[in-house]
N, C-alpha and C positions, 0 to 999 in steps of 0.2 A: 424277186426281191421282197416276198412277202414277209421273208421271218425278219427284215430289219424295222418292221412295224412296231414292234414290241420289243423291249428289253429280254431277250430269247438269248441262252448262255452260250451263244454260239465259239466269242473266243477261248471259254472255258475249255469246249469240248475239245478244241482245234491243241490246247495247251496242254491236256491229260493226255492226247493221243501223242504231241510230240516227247513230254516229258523222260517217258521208258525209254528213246531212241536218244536220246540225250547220254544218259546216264551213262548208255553200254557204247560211246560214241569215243569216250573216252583213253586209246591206246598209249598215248604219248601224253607229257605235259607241256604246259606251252608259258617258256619263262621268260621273261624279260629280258634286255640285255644291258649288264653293267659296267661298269667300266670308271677308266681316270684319264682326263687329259691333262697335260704336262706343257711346258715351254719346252724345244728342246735344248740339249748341255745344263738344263738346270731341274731340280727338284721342284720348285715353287709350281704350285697348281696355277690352273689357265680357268679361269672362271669364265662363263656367258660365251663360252661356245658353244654351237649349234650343233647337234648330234641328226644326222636324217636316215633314211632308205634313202639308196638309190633309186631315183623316180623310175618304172617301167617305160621302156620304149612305145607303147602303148597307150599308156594311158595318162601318163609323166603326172602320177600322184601313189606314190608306194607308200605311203605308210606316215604313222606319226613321227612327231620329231619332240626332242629335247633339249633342254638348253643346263649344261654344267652349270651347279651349285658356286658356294665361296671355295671350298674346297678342290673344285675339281671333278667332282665323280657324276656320274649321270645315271639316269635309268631310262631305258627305249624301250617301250613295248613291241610289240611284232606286231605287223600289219594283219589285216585278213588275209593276203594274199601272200604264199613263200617269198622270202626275199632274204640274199643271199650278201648282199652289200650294201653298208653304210658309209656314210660324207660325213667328217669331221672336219668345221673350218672356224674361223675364228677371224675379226676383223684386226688386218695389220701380219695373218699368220696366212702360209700357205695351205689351202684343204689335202686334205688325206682321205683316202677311200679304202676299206679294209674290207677283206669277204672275212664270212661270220658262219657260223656251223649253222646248217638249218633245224638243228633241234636244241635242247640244253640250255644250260644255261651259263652262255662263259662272261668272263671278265674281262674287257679287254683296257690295256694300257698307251695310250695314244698321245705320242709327242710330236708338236706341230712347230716346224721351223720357223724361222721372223722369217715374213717377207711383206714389199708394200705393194697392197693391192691397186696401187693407184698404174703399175706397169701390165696389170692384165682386165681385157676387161671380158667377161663371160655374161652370152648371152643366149638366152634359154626360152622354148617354147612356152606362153603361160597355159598352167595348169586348167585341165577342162571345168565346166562352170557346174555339170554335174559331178561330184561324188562318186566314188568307187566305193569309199569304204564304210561309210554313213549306213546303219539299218533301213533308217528315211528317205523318202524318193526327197532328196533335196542339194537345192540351187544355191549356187553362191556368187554375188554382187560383189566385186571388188571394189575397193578405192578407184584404182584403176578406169574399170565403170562406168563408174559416177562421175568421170571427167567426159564422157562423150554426150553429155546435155550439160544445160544450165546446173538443175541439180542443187537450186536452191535451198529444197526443205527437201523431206523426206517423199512427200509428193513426187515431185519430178525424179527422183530417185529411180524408178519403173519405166521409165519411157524407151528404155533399151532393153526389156525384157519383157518375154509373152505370158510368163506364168501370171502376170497380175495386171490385171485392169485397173486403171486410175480415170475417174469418171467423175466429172463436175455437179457438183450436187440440184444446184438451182442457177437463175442466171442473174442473180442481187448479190448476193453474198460472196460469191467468188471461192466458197467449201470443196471440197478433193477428197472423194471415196476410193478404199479400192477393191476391188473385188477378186473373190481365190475360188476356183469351182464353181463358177458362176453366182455366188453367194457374197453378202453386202461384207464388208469389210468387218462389222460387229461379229460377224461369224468365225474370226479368223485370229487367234489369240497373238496380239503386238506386244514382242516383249521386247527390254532394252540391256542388254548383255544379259539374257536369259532371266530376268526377273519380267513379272508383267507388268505393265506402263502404259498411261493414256487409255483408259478403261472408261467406264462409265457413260459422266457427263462430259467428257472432256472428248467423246468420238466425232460429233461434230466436225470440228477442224483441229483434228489432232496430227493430221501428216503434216500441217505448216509447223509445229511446235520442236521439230529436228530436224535443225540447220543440215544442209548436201555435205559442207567441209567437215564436220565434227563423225562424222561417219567414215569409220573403216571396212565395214563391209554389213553384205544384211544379207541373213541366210534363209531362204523360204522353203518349206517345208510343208507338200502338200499330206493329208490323213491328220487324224488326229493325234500324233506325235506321243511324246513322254509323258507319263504320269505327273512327274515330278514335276512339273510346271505348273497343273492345275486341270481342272476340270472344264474349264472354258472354252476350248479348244475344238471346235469340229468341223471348220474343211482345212486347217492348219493353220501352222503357225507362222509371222515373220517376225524374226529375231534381227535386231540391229544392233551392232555390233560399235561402240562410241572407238574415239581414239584413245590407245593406252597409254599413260603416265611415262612407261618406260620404254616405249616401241614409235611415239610419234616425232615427226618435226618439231625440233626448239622455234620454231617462230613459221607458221602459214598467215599470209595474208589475202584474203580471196575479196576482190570486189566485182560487180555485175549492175548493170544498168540496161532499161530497153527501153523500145520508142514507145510504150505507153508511161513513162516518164516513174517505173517502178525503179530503186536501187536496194541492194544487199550486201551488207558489208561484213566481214566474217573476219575475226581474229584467232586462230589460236595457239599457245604458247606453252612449250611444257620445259621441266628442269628436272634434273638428276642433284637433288638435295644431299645424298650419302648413299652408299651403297645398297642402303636399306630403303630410302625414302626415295618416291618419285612423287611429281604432282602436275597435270596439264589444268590450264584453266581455258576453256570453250566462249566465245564472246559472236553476239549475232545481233545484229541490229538489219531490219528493212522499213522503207518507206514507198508509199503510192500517195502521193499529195494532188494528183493533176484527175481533172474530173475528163473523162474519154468515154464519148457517145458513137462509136464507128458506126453502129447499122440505123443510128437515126428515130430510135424506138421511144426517145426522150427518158430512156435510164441510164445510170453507169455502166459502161462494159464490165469495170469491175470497181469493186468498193473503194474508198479512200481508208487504206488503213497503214498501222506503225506498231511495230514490236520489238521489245528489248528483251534478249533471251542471254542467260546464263548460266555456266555447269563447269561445275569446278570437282575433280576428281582427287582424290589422296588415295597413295601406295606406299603398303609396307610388305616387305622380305625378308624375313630371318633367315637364318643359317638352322636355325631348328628345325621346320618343319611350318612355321608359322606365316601366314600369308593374309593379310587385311586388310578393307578398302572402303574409304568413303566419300560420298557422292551427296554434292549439294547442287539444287538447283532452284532459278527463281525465274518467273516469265510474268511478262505484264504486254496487254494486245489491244488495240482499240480498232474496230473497224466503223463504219459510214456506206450505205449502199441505197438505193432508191434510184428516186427521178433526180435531174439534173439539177434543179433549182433545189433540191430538200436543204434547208440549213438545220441541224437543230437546237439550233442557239436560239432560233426565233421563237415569238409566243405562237403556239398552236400550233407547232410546228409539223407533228405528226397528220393534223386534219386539213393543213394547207396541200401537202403535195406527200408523195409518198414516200417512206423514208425507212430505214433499216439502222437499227444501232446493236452494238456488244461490245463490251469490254469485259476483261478476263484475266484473270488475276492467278497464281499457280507457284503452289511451293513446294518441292519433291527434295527427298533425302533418303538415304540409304546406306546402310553397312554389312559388308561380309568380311567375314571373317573364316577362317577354315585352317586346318592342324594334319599335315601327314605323318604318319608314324615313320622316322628317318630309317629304320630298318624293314619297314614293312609299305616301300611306296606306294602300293596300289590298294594302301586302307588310306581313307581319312573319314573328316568330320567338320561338316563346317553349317554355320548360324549366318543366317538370311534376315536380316529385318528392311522395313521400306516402310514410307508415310508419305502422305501426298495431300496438300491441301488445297482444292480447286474450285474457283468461285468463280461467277459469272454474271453479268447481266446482261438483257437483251429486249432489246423493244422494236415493234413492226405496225405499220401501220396497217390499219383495217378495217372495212366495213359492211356494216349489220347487214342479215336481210332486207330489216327495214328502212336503209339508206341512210344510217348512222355513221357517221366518220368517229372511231375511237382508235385505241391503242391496243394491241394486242403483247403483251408482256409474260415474259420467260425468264425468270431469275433460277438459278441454282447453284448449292454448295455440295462440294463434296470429299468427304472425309476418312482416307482410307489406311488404315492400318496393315502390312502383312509381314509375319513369323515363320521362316521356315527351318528345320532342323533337321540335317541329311547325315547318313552315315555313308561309308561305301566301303566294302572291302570283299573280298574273295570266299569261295567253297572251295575248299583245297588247291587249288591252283587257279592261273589267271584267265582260264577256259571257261570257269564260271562265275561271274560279276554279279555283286547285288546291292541295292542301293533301297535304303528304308529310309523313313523319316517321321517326323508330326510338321503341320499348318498352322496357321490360324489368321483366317481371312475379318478384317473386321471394314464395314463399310456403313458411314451415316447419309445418306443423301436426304438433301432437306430443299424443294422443289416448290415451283410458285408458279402458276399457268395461270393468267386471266385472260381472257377474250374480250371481256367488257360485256356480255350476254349476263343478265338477270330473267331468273323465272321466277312468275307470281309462287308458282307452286311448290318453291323451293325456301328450305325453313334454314335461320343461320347458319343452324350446324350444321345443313347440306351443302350449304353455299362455301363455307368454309374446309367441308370436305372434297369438295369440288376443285377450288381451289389449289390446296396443297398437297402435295404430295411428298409425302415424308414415308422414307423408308430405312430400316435398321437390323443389319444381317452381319450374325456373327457366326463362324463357320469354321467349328474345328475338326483338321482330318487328318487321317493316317493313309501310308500310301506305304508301297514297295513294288519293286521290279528288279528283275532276274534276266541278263543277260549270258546265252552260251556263242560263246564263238569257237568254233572249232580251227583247225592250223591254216585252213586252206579258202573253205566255202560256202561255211553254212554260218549265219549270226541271228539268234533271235533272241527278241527283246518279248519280252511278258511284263506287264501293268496292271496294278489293281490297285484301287483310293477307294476310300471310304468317307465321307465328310458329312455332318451334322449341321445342315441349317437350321435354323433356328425358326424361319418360318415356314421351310417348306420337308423338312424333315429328313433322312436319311437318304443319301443320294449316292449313287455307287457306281465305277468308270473303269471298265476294263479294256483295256489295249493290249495289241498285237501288233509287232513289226516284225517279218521274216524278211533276210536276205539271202539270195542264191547263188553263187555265181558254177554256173553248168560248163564252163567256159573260161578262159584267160580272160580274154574279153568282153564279154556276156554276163551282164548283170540284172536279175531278178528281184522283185520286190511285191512283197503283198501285204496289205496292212488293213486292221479293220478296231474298230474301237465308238465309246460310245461318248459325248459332250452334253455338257449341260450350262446353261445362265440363265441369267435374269434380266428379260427386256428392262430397257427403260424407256417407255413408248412415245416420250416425248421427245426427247435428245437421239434416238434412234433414228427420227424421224423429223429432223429438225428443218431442215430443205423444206418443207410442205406446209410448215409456218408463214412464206413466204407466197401465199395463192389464198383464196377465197374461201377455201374449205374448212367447215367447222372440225372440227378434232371431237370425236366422240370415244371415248375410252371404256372398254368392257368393268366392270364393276368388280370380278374375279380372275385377271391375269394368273395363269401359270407358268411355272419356266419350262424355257424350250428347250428341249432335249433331241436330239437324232442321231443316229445311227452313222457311220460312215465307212465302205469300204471299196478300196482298189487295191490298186496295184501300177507298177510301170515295168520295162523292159531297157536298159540300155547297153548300147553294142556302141564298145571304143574298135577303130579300123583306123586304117592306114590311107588316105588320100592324097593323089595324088604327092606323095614321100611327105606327107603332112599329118599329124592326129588330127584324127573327126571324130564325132558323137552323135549319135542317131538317139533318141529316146522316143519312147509313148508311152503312154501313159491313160488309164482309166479311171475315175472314181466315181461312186454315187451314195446320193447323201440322203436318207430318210428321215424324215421328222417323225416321232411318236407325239409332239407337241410343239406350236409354233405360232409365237404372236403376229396374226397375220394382219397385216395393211391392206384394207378391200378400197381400193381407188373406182374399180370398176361400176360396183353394185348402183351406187347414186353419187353420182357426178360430185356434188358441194358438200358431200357430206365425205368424211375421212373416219371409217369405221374400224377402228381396233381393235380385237377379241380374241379367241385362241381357236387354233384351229376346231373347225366343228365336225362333233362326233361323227365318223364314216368317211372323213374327206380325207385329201392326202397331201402332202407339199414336202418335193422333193427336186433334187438336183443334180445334173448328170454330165459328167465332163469327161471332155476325150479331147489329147494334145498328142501332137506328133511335133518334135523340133530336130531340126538336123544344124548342127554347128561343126564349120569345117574353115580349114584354109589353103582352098584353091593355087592360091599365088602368094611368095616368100612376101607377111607384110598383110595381106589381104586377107580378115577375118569375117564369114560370114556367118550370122543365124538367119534362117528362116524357119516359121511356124505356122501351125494349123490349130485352129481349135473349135470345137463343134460343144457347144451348150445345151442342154434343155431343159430347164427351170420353168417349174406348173405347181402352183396351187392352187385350191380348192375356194371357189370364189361362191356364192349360192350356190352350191350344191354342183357348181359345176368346175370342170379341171380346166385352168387357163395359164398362158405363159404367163411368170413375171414381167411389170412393166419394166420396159427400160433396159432388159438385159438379152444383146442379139444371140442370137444363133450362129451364128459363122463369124468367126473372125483370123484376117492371116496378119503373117508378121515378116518383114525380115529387113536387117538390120548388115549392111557392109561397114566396114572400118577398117580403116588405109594408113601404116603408118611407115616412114621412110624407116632409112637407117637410125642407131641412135635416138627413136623415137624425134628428132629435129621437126617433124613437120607429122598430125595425125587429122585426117578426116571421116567423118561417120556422118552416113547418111539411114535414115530411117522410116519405113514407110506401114504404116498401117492402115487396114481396110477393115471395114466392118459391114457386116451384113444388116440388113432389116431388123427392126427390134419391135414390140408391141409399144404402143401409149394408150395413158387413157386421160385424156385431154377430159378437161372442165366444161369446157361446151360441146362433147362430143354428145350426140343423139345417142342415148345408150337405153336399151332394152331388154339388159341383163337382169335376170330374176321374174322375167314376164311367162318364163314357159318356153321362148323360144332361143335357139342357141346362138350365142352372143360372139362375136366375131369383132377381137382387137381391131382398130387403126397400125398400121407398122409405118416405121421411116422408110427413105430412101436408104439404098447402099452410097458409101461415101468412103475413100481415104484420105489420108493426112500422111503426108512430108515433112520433114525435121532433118535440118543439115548444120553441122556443125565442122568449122576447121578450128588446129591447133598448132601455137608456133613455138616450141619449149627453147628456152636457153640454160643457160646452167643454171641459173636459179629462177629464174622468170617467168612465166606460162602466160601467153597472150593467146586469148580464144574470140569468136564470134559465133554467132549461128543465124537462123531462121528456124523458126517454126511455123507449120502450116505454110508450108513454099507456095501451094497453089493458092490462098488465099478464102478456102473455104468455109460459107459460114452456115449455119442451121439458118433458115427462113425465119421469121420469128419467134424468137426463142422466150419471149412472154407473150401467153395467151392475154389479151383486153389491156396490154398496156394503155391504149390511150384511154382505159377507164380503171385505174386501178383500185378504185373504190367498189367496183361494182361485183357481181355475183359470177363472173367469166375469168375474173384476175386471175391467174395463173403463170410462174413463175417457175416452178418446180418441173417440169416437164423439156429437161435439156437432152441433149444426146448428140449435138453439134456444138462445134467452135462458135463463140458468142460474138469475139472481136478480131476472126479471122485472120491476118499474118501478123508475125511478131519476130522484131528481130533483138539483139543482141549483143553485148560483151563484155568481156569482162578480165581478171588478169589473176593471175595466182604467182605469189612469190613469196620463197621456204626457205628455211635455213636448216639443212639437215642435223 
């Protein structure tokens, strides 16, 4: 893996050599398929029917679908895979299924009889959770899903799936990271209907910030994905998918309460204005008002906090070609975390007892808009804009070397502009796809760190640069990528961006995704490509505010850049007369640069710098998952997955803290007939991980080789039942059934003043079982 050290034009070369075999690859053309649906006995067109492939017996996901215009007529593209039959159906009309030439490009005209769907009802295996047709090894999260946990915020969203680890930040704060390839979550680009969202300063606690209900599905996506997203991107991406305007529930009501005396209450409501105009508006409110001490440590198990979240979408559809959408959103959060007695309404209230505050304030907006040429569907052209204003404050209590009780304070704003402008259309036929654009990233962060530490030796304007940190990056680029799919098994994507920072100067990101399929069955994928951002080493790392350790920040931060490449393999079978999915999967991640966190080197000191010249820090992942159904009703995954995550700490190569090595997975789910009654149970194990504990004796950097502390191995159970009525959804659960908790999960709580405090150093359940319930009621 030595040429992913450096920016080495590896995908370039991979792209010139496929390029010629492309060209001449070409025998047939590969045409869409068009058509009109009808009522039948009348002329009048049938608008918003659903055009599909007949799913594969196999893999039961054949291809894209389409939905008829005002007029009636549709356009289908072809799958990657031959397919010979489509499903035309229509709510209130009987479906029709029609064979279709497998080459050419015909017309077809399709009249669907009245009939009332309410005297049939058809039920269908759901579709596998990996992708067939996708270039990208990627997973997809149903709605569905997200009803087998709690599933409050985006957080809990993962606890039914192995690709992503969700890990508790510190044990004050009650913050939710989640980790892709063994790499922090900042590594992994969150975008929200494919724009990117909750970036920055807002990573902290940005999985609480997307309510479980308002979500239709979330697509994860391991490699560094598409161009067209952005540069930020390097062990992938998770895209969350909100509810749409004219596809959700006119009225969900979700509420949820547990015995540490949290509740969640969720509305959302959408209308069909005109045929043109749709609009859902998103409503989310939670409270933790009750202070809960389970392991006796004299802190919160979890914080006292409240937030009011709201997103309100607009949709427009013309008959032209014309498609536009806009998206407002407003969030206000207040949290409380500490010792049991902290008030902070009291005088001195941070040097009396220990005490944690933030509140956060957040206002997002956005519009797309986007134009297809009515005769030419597969060109368009659409305009991307988004703003986000995200402010914060935070205060921690904390004390000096010198046995000083003061405040340790974290304020920041931040202000983000982004402009995106795409074209898309074809190289003579729909075999070759290409998509160009320009950007323009603009970001103000305006940043406030005190410790409450004074040096003699420090002159105002040091003190003041110390201080603040302000930063202001404006980043305009160009990008394009060329997709070829040929009729049957081969699809590559090619990526290349170019963008102009302003401070750190020309930056350039080339991607590769191949898919293969050698097989009916048998799907191949290799993907390699390069990432780049900009730490923000404070918010990055904001968990660690929470422990004794002074924050020392390198003077010339550079941004981190690395390398990323795998691949996976997936095989659809036949089980027991049931679809299964086997996948594995490889990647590894190299840094040519990387703001590294040395927890190791000196215990109280927290040193931030970039990786140093000669060292290495890289990341290396291997999953195996097999998703099957044994018994009519009875869905199961299990997983495997092996990590190895090391950087370069003094000069020497040590695991990441905090991130194990082994971990398995597997998840049953039991649903009767009619879905009337669903159970899931879910059980996670985790291997040994490294720490580097505050008071640990450490002897790192002396000459001799330094050898982590690791945990115990440990799992957690999660069981949840569900009892559906026609409109009604009454659930409960457990989490953590056996009741397992980390040993103390703050180092010197009974001295939190003192030079041992440490809090940041979780890797166990804090307040051990938690139970559950809650009710979900819709009005389709």
């Amino acid at each position: 893996m030595d040429f992913l050290r450096g920016p080495r034009p590896l995908p370039f070369i991979l792209l010139l050599s496929i390029l010629p075999l492309l060209g001449q690859a070409q025998s047939s053309l590969i045409e869409p398929v068009r058509g009109l649906v009808t009522e039948a006995g009348k002329t009048s067109p049938l608008p918003g029917a659903i055009v599909r492939w007949l799913p594969d017996a196999a893999t039961d996901n054949a291809g894209p679908v389409a939905t008829t215009d005002a007029s009636g007529g549709f356009v289908l593209p072809r799958p990657a895979r031959a397919a010979s039959r489509l499903v035309v159906q229509a709510l209130g009309y009987r479906a029709d299924t029609l064979a279709v030439a497998p080459s050419g490009a015909p017309y077809l005209r399709v009249a669907l009889r009245a009939g009332s769907e309410l005297n049939e009802v058809v039920v269908t295996d759901r579709a596998p959770a990996y992708s067939s047709l996708t270039p990208t090894n990627t997973q997809l999260i149903t709605a569905r899903d997200l009803t087998k946990s709690a599933c409050c915020n985006l957080a809990e969203s993962f606890e039914t799936n192995a690709a992503v680890e969700v890990t508790t930040s510190d044990a004050v704060s009650g913050a939710k990271q989640i980790q892709l390839l063994g790499l922090d979550g900042s590594y992994s680009l969150l975008t929200v209907d494919n724009q990117p969202a909750l970036r920055g300063l807002a990573a902290p606690y940005r999985l609480g910030y997307l309510a479980g209900p308002w979500i239709e599905g979330i697509e994860i996506i391991k490699g560094t994905g598409s161009v067209v997203n952005g540069y930020e991107a390097i062990s992938g991406q998770v895209n969350v998918k909100l509810k749409e305007p004219e596809n959700t529930d006119q009225l969900l009501f979700n509420a949820y309460g547990n015995d540490l005396g949290k509740f969640d209450v969720n509305l959302n409501s959408s209308a069909r204005i005109s045929p043109k105009w749709s609009t859902v508006l998103l409503l989310h409110t939670d409270h933790l008002g009750r202070r809960v001490d389970r392991n006796q440590d004299g802190f919160l198990d979890l914080p006292l906090a409240t937030q009011y979240n709201a997103f309100n979408k607009w949709k427009y559809k013309s008959t032209r070609g014309i498609v536009s959408e806009v998206g407002l959103g407003a969030l206000r959060e207040t949290r409380q975390g500490g010792q049991m007695n902290f008030r902070e309404s009291e005088a001195n209230a941070f040097a009396t007892s220990y005490g944690t505050t933030q509140t956060t304030t957040r206002y997002t907006g956005y519009a797309k808009t986007s134009y297809t040429w009515p005769t030419r569907p597969f060109q368009s052209l659409g305009l991307l804009l988004s703003g986000t204003d995200h402010d914060f404050t935070s205060a921690y209590s904390y004390g000096t070397p010198d046995r000083l009780r003061t405040v340790r304070r974290y304020d920041g704003t931040q202000r983000t502009g982004l402009g995106t402008l795409l074209f898309q259309s074809v190289l003579g036929n729909t075999a070759h796809v290409y998509r160009a654009g320009l950007s323009f990233l603009y970001d103000d962060y305006r940043e406030v760190f005190d410790d409450g530490r004074r040096y003699t030796t420090e002159s105002p304007t040091d003190l003041a640069a110390r201080l603040h940190r302000n930063r202001q990056e404006r980043v305009p680029g160009a990008f394009a990528e060329y997709t070829y799919q040929n009729s049957h098994n081969l699809t590559v994507v090619a990526g290349f961006r170019a963008d102009r920072h302003n401070l750190y100067g020309w930056q350039y990101t080339p991607r590769l995704n191949v898919k293969f399929d050698p097989a009916k069955n048998t799907v191949l994928r290799v993907s390699a490509g390069r990432g780049f951002r900009v730490a923000n080493p404070i918010a990055d790392n904001a968990s660690l505010l929470v422990s004794a350790r002074e924050f020392l920040i390198g003077n010339n931060l550079q941004p981190e850049r690395a390398w990323n490449l795998g691949g996976s393999a997936t095989q659809y079978f036949t089980l027991l007369g049931h679809s299964a999915t086997f996948v594995v999967d490889y990647y590894h991640t190299e840094f040519d640069n990387q703001v590294v966190v040395d927890m190791y080197t000196a215990p109280t000191t927290l040193m931030i710098d970039n990786l140093p010249a000669g060292g290495r820090s890289f990341a290396r992942s291997l999953q195996t998952e097999l998703q099957a159904e044994p018994l009519k009703g009875l869905h199961v995954k299990a997983a495997y997955k092996y990590l190895d995550v090391r950087t370069t700490y003094e000069n020497q190569l040590l695991p990441r803290p905090l991130t194990p090595n082994h971990r398995a997975f597997l998840n049953l789910g039991y649903a009767t007939a009619f879905d009337k009654w669903r159970g899931d149970l879910t059980v996670q194990w985790f291997g040994q991980r490294p720490v580097a504990h505050i008071d640990h004796p450490h002897q790192h950097g002396s000459g001799q080789e330094y050898v982590p502390a690791t945990t115990p191995r440990f799992a957690l159970l999660n069981l949840q039942a569900t009892r559906a009525f026609r409109r009604l959804e009454v659930y409960a659960g457990v989490e953590n059934l056996t009741d397992y908790r980390q040993p103390n999960p703050i180092d010197g709580a009974a001295a939190p003043f003192g030079q041992t405090f440490d809090a940041a150093m979780v890797w166990g359940p804090v307040y051990g079982r938690l139970t559950y319930a809650g009710l979900r009621y819709r009005i389709e």
